[in-house]
Backbone as CSV, one residue per row, in Angstrom:
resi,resn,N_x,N_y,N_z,CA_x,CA_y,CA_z,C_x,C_y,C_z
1,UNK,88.475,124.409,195.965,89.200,124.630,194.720,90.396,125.544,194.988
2,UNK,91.931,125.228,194.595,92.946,125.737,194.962,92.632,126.699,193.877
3,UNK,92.888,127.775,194.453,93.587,129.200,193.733,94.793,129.167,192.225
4,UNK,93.854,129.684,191.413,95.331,129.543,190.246,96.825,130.609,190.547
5,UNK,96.295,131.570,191.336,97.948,132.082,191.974,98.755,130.788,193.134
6,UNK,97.420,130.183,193.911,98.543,129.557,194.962,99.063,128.578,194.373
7,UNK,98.299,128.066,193.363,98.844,127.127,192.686,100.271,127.422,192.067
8,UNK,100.438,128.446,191.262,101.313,129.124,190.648,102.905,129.094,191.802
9,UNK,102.355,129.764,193.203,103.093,129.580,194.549,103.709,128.560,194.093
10,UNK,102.506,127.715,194.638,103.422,125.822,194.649,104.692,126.070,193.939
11,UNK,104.166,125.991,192.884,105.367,125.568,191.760,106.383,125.962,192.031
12,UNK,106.239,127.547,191.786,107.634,128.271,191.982,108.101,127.996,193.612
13,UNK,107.442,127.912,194.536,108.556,127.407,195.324,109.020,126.103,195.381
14,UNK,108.463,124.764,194.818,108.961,124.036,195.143,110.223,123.627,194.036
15,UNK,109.792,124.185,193.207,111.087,124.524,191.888,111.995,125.052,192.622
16,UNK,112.240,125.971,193.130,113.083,127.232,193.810,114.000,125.785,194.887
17,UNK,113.405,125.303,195.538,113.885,124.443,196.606,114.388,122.765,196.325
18,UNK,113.561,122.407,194.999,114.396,120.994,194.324,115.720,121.458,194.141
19,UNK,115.256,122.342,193.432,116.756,122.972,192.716,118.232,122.990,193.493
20,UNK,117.847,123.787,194.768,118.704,123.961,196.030,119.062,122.692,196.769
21,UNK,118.053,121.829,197.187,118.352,120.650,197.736,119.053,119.622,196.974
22,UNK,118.771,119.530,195.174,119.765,118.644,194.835,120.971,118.966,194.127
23,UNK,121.637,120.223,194.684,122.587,121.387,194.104,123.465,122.055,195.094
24,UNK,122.882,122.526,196.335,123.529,123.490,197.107,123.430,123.298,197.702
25,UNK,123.074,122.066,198.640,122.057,122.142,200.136,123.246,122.385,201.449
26,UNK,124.162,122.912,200.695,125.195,123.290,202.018,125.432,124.991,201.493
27,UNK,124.546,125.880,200.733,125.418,126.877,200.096,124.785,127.750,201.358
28,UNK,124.094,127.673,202.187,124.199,128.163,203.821,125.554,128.260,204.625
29,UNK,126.322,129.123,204.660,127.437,129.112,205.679,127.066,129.669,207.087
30,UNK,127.744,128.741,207.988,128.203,129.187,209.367,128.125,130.668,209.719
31,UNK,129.182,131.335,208.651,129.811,132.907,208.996,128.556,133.979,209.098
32,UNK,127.511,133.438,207.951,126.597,134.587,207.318,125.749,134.404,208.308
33,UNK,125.466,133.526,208.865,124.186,132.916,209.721,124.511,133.798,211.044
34,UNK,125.840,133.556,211.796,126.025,133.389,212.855,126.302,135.023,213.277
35,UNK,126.226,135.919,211.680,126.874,137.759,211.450,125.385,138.117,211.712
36,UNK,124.138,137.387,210.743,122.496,137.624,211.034,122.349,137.515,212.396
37,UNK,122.495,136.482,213.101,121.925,136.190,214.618,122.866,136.959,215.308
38,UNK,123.624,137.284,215.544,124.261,138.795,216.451,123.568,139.668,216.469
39,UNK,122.541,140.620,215.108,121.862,140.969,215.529,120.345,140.912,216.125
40,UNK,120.515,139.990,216.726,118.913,139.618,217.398,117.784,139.087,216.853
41,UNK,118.344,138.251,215.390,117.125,137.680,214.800,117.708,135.624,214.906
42,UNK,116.566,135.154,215.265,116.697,133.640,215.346,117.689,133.123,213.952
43,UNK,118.075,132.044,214.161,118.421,131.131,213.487,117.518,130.596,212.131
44,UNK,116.561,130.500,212.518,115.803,130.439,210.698,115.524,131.349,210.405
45,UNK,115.000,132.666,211.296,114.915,133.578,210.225,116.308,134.016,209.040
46,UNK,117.078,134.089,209.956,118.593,134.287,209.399,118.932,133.101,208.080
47,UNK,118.435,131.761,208.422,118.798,131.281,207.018,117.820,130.966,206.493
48,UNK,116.687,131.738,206.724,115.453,132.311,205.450,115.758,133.272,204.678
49,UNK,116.161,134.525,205.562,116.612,135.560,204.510,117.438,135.555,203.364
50,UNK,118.764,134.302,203.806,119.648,134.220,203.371,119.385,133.339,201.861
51,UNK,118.583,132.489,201.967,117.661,131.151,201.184,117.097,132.644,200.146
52,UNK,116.107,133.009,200.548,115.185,134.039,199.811,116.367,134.855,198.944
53,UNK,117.437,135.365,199.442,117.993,136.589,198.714,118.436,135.645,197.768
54,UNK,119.427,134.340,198.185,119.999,132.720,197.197,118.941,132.884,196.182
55,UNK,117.544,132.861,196.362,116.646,132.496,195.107,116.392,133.908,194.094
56,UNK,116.644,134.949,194.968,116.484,136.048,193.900,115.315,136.609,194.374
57,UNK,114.921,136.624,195.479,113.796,137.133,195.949,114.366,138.502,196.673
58,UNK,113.521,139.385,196.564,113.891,140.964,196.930,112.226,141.117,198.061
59,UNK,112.891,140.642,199.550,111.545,140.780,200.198,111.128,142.107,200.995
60,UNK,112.271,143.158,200.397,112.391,144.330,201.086,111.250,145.463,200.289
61,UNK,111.709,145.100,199.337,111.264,146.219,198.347,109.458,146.048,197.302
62,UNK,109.631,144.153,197.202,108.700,143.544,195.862,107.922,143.417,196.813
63,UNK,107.053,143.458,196.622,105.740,143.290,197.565,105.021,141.559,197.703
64,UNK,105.160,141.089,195.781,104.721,140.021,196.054,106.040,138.631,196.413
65,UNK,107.014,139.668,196.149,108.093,138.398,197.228,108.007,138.388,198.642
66,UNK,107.940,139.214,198.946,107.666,139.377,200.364,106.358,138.748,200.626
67,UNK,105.651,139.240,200.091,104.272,137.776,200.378,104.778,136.341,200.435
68,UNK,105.246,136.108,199.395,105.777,134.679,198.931,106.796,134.212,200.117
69,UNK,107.555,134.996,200.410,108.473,134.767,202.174,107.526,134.190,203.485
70,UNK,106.654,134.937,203.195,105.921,135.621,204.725,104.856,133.927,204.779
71,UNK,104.805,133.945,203.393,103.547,132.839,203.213,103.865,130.857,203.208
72,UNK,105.528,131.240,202.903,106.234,130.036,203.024,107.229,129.730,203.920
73,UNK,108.363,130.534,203.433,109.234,130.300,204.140,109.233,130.423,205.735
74,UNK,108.393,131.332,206.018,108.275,131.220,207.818,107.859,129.950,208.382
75,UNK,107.194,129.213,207.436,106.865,128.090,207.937,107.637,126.832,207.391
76,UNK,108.646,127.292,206.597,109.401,125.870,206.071,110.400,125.608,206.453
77,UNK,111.008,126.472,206.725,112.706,126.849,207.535,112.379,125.851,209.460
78,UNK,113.472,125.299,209.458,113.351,124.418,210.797,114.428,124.333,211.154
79,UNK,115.103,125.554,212.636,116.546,124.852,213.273,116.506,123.527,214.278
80,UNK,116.747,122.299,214.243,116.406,121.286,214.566,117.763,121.131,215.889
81,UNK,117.477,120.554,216.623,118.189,119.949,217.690,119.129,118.477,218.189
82,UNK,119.968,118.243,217.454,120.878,117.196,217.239,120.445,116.602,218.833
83,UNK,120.425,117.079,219.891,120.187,116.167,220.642,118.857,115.416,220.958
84,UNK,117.441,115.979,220.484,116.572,115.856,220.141,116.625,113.901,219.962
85,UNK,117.206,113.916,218.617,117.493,112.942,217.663,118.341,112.109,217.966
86,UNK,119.457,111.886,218.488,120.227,111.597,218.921,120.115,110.712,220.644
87,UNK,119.014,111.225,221.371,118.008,110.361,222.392,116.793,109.666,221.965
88,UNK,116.904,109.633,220.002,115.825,108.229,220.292,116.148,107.049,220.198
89,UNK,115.484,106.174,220.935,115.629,104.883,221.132,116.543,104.361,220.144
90,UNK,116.449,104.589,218.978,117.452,103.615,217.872,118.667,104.126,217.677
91,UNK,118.625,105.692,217.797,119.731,106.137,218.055,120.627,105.361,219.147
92,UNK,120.172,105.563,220.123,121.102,105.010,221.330,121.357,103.593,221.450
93,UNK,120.253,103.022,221.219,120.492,101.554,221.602,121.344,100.325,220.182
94,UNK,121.014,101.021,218.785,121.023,100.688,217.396,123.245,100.978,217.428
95,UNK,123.840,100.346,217.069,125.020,100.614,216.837,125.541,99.994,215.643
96,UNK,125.633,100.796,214.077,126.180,99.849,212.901,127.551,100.155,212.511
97,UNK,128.167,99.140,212.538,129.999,99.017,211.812,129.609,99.005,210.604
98,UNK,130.735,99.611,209.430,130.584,99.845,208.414,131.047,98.853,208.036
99,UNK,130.275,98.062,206.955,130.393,96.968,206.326,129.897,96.824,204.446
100,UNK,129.982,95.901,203.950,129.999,95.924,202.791,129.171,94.453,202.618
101,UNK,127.631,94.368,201.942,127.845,92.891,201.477,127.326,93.270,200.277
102,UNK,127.585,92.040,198.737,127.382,92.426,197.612,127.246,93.847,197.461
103,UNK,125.926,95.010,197.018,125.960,95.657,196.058,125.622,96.631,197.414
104,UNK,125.623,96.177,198.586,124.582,97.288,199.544,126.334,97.177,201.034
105,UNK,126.032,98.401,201.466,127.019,98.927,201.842,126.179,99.430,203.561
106,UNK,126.418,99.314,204.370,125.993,99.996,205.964,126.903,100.863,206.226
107,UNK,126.467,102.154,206.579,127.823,103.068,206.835,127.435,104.455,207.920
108,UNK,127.874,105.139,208.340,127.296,106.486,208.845,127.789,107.303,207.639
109,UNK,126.793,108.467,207.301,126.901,109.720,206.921,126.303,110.669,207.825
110,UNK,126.716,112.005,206.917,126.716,112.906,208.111,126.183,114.421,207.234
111,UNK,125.313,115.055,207.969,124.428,116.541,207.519,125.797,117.111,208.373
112,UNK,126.310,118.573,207.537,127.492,119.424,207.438,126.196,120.391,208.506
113,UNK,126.855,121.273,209.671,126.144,122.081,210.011,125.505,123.593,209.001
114,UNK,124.627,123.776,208.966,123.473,124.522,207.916,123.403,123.908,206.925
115,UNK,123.656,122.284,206.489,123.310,121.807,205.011,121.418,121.650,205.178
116,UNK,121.387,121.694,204.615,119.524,121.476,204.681,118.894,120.338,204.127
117,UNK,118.038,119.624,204.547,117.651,118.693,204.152,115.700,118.813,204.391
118,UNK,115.129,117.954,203.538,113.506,117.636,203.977,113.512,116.849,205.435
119,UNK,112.646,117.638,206.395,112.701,117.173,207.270,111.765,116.243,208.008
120,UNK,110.505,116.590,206.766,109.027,116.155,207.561,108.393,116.028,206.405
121,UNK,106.581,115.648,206.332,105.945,115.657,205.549,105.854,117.116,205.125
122,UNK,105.436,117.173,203.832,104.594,118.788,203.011,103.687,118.848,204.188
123,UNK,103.226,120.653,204.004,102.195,120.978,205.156,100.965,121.238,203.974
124,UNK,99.837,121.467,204.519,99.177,121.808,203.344,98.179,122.783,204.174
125,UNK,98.165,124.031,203.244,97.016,125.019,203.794,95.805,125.151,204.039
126,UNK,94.755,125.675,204.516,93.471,125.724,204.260,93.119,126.450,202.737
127,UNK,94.618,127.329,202.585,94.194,127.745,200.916,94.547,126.964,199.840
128,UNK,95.335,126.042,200.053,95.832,124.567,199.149,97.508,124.935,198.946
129,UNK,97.907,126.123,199.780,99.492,126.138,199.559,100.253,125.027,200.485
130,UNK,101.037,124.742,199.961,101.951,123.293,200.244,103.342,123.713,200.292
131,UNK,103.454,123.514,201.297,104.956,123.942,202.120,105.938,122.845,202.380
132,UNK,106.554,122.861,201.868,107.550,121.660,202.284,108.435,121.913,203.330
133,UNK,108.944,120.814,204.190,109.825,120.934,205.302,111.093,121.065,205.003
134,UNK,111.823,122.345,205.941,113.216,122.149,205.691,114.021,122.305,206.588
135,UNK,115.134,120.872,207.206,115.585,121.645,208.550,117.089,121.306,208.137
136,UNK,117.642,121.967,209.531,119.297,122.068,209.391,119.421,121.990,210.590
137,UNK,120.380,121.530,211.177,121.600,121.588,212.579,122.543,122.667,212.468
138,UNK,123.405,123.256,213.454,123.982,124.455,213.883,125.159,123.495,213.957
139,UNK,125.290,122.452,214.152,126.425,121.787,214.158,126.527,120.177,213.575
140,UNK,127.890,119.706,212.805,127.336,118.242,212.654,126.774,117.347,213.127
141,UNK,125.913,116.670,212.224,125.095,115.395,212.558,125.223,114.347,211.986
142,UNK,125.680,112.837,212.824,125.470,111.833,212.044,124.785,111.415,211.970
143,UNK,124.198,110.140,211.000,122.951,109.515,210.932,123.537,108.111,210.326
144,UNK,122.580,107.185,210.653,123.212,105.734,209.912,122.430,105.723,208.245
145,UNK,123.266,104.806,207.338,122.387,104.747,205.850,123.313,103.421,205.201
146,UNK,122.171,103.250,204.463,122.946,101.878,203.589,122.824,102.239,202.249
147,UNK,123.794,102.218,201.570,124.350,102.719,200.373,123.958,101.736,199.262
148,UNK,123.325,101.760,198.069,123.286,100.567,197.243,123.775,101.362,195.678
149,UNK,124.767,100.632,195.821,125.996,100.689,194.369,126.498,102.286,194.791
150,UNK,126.593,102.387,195.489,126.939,104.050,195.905,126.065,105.383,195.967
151,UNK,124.793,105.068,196.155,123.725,105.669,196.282,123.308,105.679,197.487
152,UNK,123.010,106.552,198.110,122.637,106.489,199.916,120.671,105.895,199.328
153,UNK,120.550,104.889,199.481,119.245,104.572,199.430,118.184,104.576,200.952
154,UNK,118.574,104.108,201.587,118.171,103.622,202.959,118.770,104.830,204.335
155,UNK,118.153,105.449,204.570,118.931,106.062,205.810,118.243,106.300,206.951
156,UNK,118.596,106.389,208.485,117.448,106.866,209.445,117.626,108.451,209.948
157,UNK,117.049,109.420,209.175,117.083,110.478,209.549,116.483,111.650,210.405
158,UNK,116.427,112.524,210.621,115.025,113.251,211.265,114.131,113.160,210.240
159,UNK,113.853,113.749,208.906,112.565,113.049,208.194,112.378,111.435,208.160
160,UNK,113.046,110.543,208.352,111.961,108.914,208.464,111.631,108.934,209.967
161,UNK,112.674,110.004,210.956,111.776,109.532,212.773,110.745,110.302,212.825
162,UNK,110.428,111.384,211.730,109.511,112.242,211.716,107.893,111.566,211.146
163,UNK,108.381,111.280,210.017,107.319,110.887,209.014,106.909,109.145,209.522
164,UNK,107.652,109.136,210.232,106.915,107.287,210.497,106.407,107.495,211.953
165,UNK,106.616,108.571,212.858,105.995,108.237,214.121,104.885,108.222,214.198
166,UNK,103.393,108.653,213.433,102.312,108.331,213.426,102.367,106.555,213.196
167,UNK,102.852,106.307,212.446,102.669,104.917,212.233,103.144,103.864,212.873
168,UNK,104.590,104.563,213.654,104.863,103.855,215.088,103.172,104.068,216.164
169,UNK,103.160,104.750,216.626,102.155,105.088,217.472,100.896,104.229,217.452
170,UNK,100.715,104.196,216.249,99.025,103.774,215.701,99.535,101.793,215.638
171,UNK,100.549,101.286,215.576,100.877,100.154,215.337,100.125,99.184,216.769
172,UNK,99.933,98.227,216.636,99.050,97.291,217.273,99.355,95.589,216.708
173,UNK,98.995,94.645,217.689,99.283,93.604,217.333,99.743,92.800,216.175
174,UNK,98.885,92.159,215.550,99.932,91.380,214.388,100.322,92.514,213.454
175,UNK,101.659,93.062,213.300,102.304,93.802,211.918,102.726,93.629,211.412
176,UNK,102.947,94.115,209.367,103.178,93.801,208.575,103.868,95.019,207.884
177,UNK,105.323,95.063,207.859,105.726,95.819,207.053,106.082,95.974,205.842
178,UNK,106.369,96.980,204.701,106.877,96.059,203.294,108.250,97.084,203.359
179,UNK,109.348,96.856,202.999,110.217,97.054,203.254,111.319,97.272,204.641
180,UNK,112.545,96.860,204.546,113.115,96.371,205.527,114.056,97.751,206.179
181,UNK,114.876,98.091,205.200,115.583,99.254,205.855,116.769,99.309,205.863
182,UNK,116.821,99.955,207.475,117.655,99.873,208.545,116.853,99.076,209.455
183,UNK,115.771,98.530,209.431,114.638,98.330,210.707,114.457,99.311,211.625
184,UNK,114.439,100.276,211.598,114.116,101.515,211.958,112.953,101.099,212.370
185,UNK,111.901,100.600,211.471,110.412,101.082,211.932,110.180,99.758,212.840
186,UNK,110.488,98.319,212.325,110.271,96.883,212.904,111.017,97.310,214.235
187,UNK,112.075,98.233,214.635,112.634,98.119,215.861,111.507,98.940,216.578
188,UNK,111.117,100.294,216.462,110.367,101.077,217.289,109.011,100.175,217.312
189,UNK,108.453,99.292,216.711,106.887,98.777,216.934,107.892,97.672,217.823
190,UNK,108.599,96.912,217.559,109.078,96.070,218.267,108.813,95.920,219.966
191,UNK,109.106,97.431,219.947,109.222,97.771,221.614,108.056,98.094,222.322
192,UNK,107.097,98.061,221.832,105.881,98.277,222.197,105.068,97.044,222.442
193,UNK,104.423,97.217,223.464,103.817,96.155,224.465,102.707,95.517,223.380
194,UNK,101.940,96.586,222.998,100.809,96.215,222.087,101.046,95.801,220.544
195,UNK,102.449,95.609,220.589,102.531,94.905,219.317,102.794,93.087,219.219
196,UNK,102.226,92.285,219.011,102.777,91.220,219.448,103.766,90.075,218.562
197,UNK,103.943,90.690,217.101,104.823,90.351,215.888,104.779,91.000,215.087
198,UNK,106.262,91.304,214.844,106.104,92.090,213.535,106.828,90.966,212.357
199,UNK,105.916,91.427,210.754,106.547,90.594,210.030,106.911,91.408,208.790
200,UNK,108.072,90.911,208.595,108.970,92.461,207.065,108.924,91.427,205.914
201,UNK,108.523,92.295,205.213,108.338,91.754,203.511,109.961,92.592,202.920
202,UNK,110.652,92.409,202.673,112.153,92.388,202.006,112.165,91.386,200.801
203,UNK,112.842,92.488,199.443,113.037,91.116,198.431,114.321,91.118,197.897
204,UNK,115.306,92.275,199.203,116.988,92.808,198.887,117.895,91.380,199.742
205,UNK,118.154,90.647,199.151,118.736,89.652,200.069,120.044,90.021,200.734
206,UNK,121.029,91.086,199.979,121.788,91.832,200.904,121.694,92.885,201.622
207,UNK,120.312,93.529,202.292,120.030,94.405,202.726,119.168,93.303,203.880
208,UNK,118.793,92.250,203.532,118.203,91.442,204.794,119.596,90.821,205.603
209,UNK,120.336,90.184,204.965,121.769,90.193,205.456,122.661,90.574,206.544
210,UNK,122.294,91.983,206.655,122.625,93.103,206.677,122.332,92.906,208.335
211,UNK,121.155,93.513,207.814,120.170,93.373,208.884,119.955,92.547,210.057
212,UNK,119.983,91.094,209.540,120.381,90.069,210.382,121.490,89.917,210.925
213,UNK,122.213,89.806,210.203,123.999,89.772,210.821,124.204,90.903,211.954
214,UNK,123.883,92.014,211.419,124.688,93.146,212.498,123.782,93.854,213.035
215,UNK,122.333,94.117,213.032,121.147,94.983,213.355,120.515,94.190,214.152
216,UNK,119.678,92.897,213.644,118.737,92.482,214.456,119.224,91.664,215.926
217,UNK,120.667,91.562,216.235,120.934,91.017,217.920,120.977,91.948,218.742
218,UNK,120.989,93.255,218.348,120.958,94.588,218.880,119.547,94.366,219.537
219,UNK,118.353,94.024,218.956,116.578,93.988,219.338,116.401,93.725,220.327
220,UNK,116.056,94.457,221.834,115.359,93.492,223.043,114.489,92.737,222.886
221,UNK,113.775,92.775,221.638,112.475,92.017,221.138,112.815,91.256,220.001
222,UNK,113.649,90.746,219.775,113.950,90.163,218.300,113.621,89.099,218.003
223,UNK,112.940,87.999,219.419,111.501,87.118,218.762,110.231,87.431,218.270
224,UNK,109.903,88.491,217.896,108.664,89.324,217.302,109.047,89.533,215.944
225,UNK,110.601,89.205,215.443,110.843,89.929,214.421,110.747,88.443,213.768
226,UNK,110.309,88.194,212.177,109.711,87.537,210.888,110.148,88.440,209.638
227,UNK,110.994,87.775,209.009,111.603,88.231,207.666,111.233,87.414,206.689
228,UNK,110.638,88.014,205.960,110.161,86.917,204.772,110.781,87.861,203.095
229,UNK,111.905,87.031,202.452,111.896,87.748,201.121,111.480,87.117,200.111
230,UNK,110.454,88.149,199.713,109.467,88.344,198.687,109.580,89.334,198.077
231,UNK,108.642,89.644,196.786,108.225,90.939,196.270,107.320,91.926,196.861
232,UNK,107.011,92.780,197.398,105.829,93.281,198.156,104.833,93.200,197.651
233,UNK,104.724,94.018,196.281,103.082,93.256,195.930,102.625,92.047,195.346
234,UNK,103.826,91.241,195.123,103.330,89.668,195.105,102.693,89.346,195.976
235,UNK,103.453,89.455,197.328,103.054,88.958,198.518,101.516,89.474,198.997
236,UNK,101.553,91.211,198.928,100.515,91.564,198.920,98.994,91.193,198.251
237,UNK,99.363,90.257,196.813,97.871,89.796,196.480,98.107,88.435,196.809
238,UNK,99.171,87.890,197.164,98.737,86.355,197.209,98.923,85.963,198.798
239,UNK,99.232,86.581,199.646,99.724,85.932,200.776,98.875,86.899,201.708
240,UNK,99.241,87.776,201.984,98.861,89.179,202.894,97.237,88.802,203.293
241,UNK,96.474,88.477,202.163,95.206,88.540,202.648,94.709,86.878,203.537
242,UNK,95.339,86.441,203.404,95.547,84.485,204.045,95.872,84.752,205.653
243,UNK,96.423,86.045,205.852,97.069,85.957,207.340,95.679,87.162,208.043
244,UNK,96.010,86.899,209.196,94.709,88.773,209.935,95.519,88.947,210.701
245,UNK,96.611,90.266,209.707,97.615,91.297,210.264,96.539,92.324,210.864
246,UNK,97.000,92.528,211.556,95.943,93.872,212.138,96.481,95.376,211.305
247,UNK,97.697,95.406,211.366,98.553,96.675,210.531,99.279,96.632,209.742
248,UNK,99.330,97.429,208.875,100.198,97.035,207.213,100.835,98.520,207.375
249,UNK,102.548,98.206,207.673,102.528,99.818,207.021,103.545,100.098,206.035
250,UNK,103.899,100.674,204.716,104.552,100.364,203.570,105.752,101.195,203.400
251,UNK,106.630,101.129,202.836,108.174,102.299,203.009,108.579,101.271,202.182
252,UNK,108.160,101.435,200.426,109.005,100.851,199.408,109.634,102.042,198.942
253,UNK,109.535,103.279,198.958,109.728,103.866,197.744,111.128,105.098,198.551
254,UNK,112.180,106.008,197.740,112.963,106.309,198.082,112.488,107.750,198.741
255,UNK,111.660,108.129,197.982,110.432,109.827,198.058,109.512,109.550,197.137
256,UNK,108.918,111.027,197.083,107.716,111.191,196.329,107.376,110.800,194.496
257,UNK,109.100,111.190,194.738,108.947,111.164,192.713,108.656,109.081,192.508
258,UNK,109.301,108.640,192.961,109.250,106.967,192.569,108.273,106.552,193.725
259,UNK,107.341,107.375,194.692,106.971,106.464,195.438,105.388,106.782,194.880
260,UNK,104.939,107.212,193.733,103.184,107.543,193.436,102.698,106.513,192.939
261,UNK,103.177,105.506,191.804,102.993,104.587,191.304,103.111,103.250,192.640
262,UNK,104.056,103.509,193.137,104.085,102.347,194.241,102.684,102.321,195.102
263,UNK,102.453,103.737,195.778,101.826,103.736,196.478,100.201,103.557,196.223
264,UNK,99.897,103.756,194.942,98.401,104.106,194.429,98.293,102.140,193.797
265,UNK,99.542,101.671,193.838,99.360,100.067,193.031,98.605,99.632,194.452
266,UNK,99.914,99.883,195.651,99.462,99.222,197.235,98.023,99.552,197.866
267,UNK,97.760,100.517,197.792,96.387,100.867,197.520,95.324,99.731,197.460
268,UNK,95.677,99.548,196.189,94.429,98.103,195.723,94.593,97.272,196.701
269,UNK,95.501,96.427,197.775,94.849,95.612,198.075,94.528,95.708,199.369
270,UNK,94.515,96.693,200.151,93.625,97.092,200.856,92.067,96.587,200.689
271,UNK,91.235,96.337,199.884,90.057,95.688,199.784,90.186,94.663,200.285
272,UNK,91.024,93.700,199.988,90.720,92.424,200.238,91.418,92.011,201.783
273,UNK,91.654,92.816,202.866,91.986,92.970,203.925,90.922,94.444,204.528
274,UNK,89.909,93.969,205.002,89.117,95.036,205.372,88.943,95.029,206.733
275,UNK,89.694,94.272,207.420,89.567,94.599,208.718,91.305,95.019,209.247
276,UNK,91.915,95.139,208.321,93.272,95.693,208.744,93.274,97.806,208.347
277,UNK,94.029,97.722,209.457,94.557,98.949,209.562,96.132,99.130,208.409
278,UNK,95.462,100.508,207.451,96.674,100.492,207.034,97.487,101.831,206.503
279,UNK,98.739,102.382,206.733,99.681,103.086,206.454,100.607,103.446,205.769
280,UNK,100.953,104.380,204.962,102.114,103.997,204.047,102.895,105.926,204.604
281,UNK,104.018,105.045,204.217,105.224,106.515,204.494,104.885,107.658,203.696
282,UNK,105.610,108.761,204.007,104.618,110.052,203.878,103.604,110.410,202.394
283,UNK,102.974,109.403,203.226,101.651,109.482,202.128,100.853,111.266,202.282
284,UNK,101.477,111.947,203.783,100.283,113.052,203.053,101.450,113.771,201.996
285,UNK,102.870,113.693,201.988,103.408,114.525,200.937,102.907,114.030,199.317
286,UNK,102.949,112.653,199.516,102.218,112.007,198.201,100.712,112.318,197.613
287,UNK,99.915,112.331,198.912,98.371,113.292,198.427,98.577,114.525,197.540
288,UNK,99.749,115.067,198.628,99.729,116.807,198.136,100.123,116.521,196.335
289,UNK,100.898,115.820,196.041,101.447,115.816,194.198,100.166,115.244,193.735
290,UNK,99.566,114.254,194.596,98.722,113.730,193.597,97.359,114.819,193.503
């Protein structure tokens, strides 16, 4: 049974940090960061302190802000490594020209050095406090994304190479994905010996397009790849259970707020496939709300 203070935690920090991420997520500067780390303290601590004082937290003096620091933020703050990211496989081998078809757009964008973004799944405590991930680069980063009506919908960032590598890893012979992407995920199972087809449920006909035209000749494996557009959970009660996919793994939803209903519908048909293995994108941040 979670604690009615940690509970209380939750809230206020993750209030404290929506707020920031869909508002300020660049109000971190270079100057302040780089005046902190001269004197001998790391890089996140420096834009923890800086985050904490931003929210109104006094961790010098208040005792229970300083708890609230000590208890979160040490563990949420992440200086991340552009080259890291930048040597994985899709990175290097994946190359997209910016293009336009109907309503969906392929393009690079780019994280400003100290803008902050979610980087990973929520962590969750042994006391039920839930920490969300937050990282930044020291210098710019690009990333590829496909834009729909001018909305970055689709992108491959350090949170999707983060949050899908369990499900790369765990992937195995016949696979079944429901959503298409960037093919981010159909490319990394692709390459793996023990996968022997992958098949994408897509029902964006200009985001499969897309895909085909300028993404999928890039594939060393791109006879493994099967595009079928459908609805996902159409397909999922009427088709899905007719085939023995060995792995199902799901990435309909944009995050947590639109992806609970998706994910708890996909859910159900898991029964009627009981010998498949199955996965959905960061389902433990989705546990933690639910």
């Amino acid at each position: 049974m979670v604690k009615e203070n940690v509970k209380q935690d939750n809230y206020k920090v993750f209030s404290l940090v929506s707020n920031y991420l869909n508002n300020a997520p660049d109000y971190v500067e270079k100057e302040e960061i780089e005046e902190l780390v001269e004197s001998g303290i790391s890089y996140e601590y420096a834009f923890s302190i800086i985050l904490a004082a931003a929210f109104g937290l006094d961790i010098v003096d208040n005792t229970a802000d300083r708890e609230l620091f000590n208890q979160y933020f040490l563990q949420m703050i992440h200086h991340l490594d552009g080259g890291t990211y930048s040597s994985n496989p899709y990175y290097k081998n994946i190359k997209l020209p910016t293009i336009k078809i109907g309503n969906s757009e392929l393009k690079y964008e780019k994280y400003k050095p100290f803008e902050a973004f979610v980087c990973d799944d929520i962590i969750q405590t042994k006391e039920g406090r839930q920490i969300p991930q937050i990282g930044f680069f020291d210098r710019e980063f690009i990333y590829p994304a496909v834009l729909e009506r001018n909305r970055i919908w689709m992108t491959v960032t350090p949170n999707e190479i983060e949050t899908i590598q369990e499900a790369v890893d765990q992937a195995f012979g016949h696979v079944l994905t429901y959503g298409l992407g960037l093919g981010y995920y159909a490319y990394m199972v692709s390459e793996k010996e023990r996968v022997k087809t992958v098949t994408i449920v897509e029902k964006n006909e200009d985001v499969i397009q897309l895909f085909k035209q300028y993404i999928l000749p890039q594939f060393d494996n791109a006879e493994k790849i099967t595009i079928i557009k459908a609805d996902a959970f159409e397909f999922a009660e009427e088709k899905m259970p007719m085939n023995n996919y060995d792995f199902v793994f799901t990435d309909l939803w944009h995050d947590v707020s639109d992806g609970l209903d998706m994910y708890l519908r996909m859910k159900e048909f898991e029964k009627n496939c009981p010998g498949t293995v199955f996965m959905y994108w960061i389902e433990q941040s989705i546990t933690c709300y639910l």
